[in-house]
N, C-alpha and C positions, 0 to 999 in steps of 0.2 A: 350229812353222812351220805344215805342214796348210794351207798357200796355195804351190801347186806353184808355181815360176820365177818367184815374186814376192819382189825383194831389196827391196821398198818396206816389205812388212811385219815387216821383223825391227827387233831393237832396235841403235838408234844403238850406237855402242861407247861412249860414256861412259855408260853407264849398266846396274847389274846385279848381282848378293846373292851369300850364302852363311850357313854357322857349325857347331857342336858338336863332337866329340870324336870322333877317330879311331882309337881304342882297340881296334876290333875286326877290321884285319882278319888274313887268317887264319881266320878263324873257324867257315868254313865256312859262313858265313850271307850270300852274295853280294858280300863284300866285302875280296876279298884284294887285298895289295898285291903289291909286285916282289918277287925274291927278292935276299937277301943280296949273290950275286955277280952279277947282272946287269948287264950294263953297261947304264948310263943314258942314253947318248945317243941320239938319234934312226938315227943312222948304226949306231952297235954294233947296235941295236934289229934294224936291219931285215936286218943280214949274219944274225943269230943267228933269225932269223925261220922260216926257211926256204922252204916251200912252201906259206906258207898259215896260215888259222889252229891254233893249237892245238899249236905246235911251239917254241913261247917260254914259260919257265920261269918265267915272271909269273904264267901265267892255270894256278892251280893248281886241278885238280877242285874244284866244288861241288857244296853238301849243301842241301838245306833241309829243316826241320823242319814240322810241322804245325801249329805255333803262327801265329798272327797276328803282325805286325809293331803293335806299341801303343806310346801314349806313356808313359815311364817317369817322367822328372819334365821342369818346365819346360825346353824345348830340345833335350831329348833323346830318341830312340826307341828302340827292345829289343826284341831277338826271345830265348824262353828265357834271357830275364833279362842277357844282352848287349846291350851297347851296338850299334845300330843305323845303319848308313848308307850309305844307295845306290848301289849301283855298280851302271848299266845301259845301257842305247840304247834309241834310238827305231826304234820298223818301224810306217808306216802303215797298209804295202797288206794288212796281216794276212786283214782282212773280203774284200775284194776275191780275194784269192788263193783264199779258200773259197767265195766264190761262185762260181769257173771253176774248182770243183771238184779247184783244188790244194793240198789236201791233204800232199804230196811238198816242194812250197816253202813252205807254213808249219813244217813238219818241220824244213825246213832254215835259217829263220829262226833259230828255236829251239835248234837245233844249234850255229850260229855264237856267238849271244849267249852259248852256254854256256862255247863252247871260246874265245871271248875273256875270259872270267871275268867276263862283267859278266849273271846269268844272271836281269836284271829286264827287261821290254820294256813300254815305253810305246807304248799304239797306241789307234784309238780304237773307240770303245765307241757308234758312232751310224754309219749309212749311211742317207740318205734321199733321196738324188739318182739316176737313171737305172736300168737295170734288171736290174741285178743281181739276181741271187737272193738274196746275202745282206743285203739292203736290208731295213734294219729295220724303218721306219716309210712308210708307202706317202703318198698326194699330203695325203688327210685325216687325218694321225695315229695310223693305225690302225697297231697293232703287226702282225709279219708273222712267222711261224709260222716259214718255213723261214728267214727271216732272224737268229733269233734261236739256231735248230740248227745254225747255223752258228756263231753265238759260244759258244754251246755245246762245239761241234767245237776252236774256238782254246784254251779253258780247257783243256777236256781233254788236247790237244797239250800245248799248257807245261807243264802238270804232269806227263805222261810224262819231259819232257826235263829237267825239276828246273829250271824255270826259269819265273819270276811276273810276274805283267802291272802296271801302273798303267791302267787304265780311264777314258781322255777321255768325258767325257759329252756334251758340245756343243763346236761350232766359232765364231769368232768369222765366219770368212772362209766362201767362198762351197764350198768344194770336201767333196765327199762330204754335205753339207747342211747342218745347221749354226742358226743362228740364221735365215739367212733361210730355209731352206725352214720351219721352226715359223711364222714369219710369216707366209710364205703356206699353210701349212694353216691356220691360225684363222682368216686374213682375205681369201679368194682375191678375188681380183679390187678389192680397196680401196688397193693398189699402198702399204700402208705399208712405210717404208723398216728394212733391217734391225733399225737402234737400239731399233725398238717392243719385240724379245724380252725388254729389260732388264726393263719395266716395264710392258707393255700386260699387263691379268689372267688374258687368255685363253691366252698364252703360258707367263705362268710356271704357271698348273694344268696345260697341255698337259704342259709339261717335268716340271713334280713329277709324272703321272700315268707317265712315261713312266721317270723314275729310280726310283719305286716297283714299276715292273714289274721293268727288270732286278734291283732287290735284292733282290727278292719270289722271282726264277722260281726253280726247282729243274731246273737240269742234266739233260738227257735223256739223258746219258752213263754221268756218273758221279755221278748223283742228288744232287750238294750244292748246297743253299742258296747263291742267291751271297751273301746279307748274310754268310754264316759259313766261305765258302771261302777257305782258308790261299792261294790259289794268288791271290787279288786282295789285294796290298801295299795300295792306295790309289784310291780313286776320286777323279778330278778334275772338278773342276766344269765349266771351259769351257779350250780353249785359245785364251791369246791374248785376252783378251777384252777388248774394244773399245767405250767409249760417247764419241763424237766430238763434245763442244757445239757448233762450227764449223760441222755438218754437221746439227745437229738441236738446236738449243738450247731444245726444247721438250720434249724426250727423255731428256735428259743435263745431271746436274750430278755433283759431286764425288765425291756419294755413291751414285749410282745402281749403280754394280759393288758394292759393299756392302753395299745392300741386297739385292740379287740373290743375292749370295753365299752372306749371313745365309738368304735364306728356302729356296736351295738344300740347303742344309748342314743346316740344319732340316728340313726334307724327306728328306734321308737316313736323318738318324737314327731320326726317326717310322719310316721305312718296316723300321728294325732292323737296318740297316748297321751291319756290326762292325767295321773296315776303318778305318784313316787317310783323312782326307778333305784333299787338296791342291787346292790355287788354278789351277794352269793359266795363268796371267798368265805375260807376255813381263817383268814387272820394273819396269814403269814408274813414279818418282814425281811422279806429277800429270800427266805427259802421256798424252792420250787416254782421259782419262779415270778410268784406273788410277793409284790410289795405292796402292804394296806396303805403308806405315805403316797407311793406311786398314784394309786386308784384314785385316792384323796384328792391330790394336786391336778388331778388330768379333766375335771368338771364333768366325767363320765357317769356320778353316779350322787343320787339324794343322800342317800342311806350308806353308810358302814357297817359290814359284819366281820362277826367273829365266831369261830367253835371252841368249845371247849369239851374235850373230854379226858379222862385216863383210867388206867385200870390199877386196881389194890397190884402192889409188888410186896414180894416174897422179902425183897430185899431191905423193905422200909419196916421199923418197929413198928409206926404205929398210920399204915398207909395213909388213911385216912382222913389224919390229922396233916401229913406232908402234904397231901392231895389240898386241903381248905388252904392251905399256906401261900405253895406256889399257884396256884389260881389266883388266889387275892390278887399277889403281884401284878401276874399279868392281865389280870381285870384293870390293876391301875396302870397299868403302864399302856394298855392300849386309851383306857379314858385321853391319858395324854394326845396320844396323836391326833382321837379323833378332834379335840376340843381347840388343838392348833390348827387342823383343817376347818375349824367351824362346822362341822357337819357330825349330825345324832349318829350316835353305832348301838346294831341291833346285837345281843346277843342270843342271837338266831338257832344255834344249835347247842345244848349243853347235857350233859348227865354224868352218870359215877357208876363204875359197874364193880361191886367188892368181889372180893377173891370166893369167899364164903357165901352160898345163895341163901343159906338161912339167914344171914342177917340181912340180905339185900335191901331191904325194905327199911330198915332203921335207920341203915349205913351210907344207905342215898340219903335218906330226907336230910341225914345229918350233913353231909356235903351239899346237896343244892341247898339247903335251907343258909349254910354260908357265904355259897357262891352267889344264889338271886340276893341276898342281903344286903351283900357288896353294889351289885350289879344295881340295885334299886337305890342306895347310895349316889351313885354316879350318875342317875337318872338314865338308864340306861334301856330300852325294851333289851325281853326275855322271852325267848320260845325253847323250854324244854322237850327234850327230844325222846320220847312220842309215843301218839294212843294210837290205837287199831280198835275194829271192831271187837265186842265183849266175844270173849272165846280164841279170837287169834291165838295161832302159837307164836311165841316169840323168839324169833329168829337168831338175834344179835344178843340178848339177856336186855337190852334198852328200854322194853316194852314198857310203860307204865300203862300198870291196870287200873276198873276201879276197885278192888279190892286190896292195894298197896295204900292203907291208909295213913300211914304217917308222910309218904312220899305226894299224895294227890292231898292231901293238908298243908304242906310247906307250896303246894299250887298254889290251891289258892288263896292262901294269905301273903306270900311275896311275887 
């Protein structure tokens, strides 16, 4: 997502992935399941919950190892020679949190994601808008010293708390910077419209000079390489990412996210990323630009993603039930592609926001609790979307707190 209170940018409900083998968890490698006698319902869930996270006999301690998360053979990924497959959540405000010097609430980010058992957090790895301190890249591109001691600060956090990041590299949408503020650094004042980042020259050297730094820098903390730090799973190229021919048919053809991808992804590895490299895409085939067969076939990227979200309509008897329906679907139906490309698909971003906020909290756990279902079916990683610090206000209705006990229960048992 990374477009606050905007339902315009999510993806449709018919449409959206998955695949591989679920053989590991347990394992201590981020990816347990329920236990034994748990009771499975959304209702048992949340009686047995109690006060909060980390009181539900699903989300059993994790461990991580020091190895890398690599690909093993086609489809499938290994950590110490086990099968591999993500269990985690999304937290944005990570960067922001450290530049207002909270420290105490990325702590507690970190804490939650643990004591839910899903101990991976996706968040991003770029700040170039307003004036935070921990703002990475300033109006011309220029990297920013204490911007970057701040993502410093976050690495080093997670890996105190035994819990590993996915690193967003660019946004498609407007908020924290993104594609268009890269445009207007290279081109200020020539009012080109965001699309140019696909493909204008100056943009993609801005960006490769700028993914080169972060895999390049060395840790002011705890002095590791990020091309070689166990504690980054995967670097993603963009979220969400967007070339609109409608809107710029001079900009954008089929294969423009493609090539992007390609030269991205290429660019990493030059620069000696050791790390899984994911796509960041909402899932889409052929609308807006993105095709997931496309990305697939183009050897740009480890990893497949997908979004799923929607909202209760007025116009469905029983939303709710339509919403578990058509998700299933396109659960399976991306399974397929990724499983023809041979390559794992994360389901990286997912939630349910009902019409009605009094039931919110039933009426999610009852949709994800059928979505991760499926999704864990297909052996597929899942990163529900998203904690903040305790007390955030919640911006988009997306929030999961830890007092949504039937919803942080269906956590961490699927």
């Amino acid at each position: 997502m990374l477009a606050l209170g905007d339902n315009e940018r999510t993806v449709p409900l018919p449409v959206h992935p998955s695949l591989l083998v679920a053989s590991a968890l347990s394992l201590g490698l981020g990816l347990t399941g329920c236990a034994d006698d748990a009771d499975e319902s959304p209702q048992g869930q949340a009686a047995d919950a109690g006060a909060g996270f980390g009181a539900d006999a699903c989300a059993s301690p994790q461990t991580w190892s020091q190895e890398l998360v690599t690909v093993d053979e086609p489809g499938q990924l290994q950590i110490d020679g086990h099968p591999f497959v993500a269990r985690g959540i999304n937290s944005y405000p990570l960067l922001q949190l450290m530049g207002a010097g909270r420290l105490d609430a990325v702590d507690d980010i970190f804490a939650q994601a643990a004591e839910l058992g899903r101990p991976l957090v996706r968040t991003p790895a770029f700040l170039e808008l307003g004036p935070s301190p921990a703002r990475l890249r300033d109006d011309q591109g220029a990297l920013r010293e204490e911007g970057l001691r701040a993502l410093d600060q976050i690495l080093a956090s997670a890996d105190r708390h035994g819990v590993r990041l996915i690193l967003i590299l660019t946004n498609n949408w407007d908020d924290f910077g993104g594609a268009a503020a890269v445009v207007n650094m290279i081109a200020p004042g020539e009012a080109l419209p965001k699309n140019a980042f696909w493909s204008d020259e100056r943009a993609l050297r801005l960006q490769l000079d700028y993914q080169t730094a972060l895999v390049q820098r060395v840790n002011t903390i705890n002095h590791r390489m990020y091309a070689e730090d166990p504690t980054i799973v995967a670097w993603e190229l963009a979220n969400e990412a967007r070339c609109e021919r409608e809107r710029t048919p001079l900009l954008c053809d089929d294969q423009t996210l493609v090539r992007w991808a390609k030269r991205m992804s290429d660019g990493l590895h030059m620069a000696g990323a050791q790390q899984l490299i994911a796509w960041g895409g909402a899932g889409y085939l052929g609308d807006h630009g993105e095709d997931l067969r496309s990305i697939a076939s183009s050897g740009a990227v480890d990893v497949l993603t997908l979004h799923l979200y929607q909202t209760s309509s007025a116009s469905a008897a029983h939303p709710a039930e339509a919403a578990i329906a058509a998700g299933e679907a396109t659960l399976r139906e991306r399974a397929r592609v990724a499983a023809e490309a041979q390559l794992p698909l994360w389901l990286e971003e997912v939630n349910w926001k009902p019409a009605e906020t009094s039931e919110r909290d039933g009426e999610r756990s009852r949709v994800l609790s059928a979505w991760l279902s499926v999704a864990d079916s297909l052996g597929m990683g899942t990163l529900p979307w998203m904690i903040g610090e305790r007390g955030r206000t919640d911006h988009d209705g997306y929030l999961i707190r830890p007092d949504d006990l039937a919803t942080t229960a269906v956590l961490r048992c699927q």
